[in-house]
N, C-alpha and C positions, 0 to 999 in steps of 0.2 A: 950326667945327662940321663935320667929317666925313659925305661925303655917305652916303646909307644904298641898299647896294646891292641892286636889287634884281631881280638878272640870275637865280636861281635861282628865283625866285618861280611862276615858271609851273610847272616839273616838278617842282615841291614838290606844287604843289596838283591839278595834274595826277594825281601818282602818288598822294596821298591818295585822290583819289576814284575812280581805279582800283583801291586798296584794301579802300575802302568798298564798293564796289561787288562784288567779288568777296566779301567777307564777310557782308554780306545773301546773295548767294546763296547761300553755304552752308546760313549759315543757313537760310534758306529750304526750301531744300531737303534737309535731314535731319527736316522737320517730316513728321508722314504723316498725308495727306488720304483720307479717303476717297473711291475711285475713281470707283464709280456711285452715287449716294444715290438711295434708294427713295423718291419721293414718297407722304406721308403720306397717306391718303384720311379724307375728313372727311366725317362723315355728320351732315347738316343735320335737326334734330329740326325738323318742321311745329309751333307751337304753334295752337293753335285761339281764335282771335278771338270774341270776343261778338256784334260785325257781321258776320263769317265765316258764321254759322247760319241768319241772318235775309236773306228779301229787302226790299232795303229799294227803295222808287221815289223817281228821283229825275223831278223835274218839270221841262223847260225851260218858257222863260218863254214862248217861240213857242205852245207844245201850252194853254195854260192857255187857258180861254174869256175872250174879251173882258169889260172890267167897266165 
């Protein structure tokens, strides 16, 4: 059985992924980005709670008279 050579192996794969790599970049770069993007501004609507309107007290247990 014939040994299997494999002295090319390196600048095989070498030059594939200098290929690849170069052709992502193209691609890449013929895609078009926008440059500055305008941040959107979001205006928060307040809704109005049921406990919102009212005071309500709350009690600690220290403040309450002895029983």
């Amino acid at each position: 059985m014939p040994q299997l050579d494999t002295s090319t192996w390196f600048i095989t794969i070498i030059s594939s992924l200098i290929t690849l790599f170069i052709l992502f970049q193209l691609k890449i770069s013929s895609q078009l980005f926008p440059l500055s993007p305008s941040p959107k501004t979001l205006t928060t609507l307040k809704t109005k709670n049921p406990w919102e309107s009212k005071w309500t007290k709350i009690y600690s247990p220290l403040s309450l008279p002895p029983q």
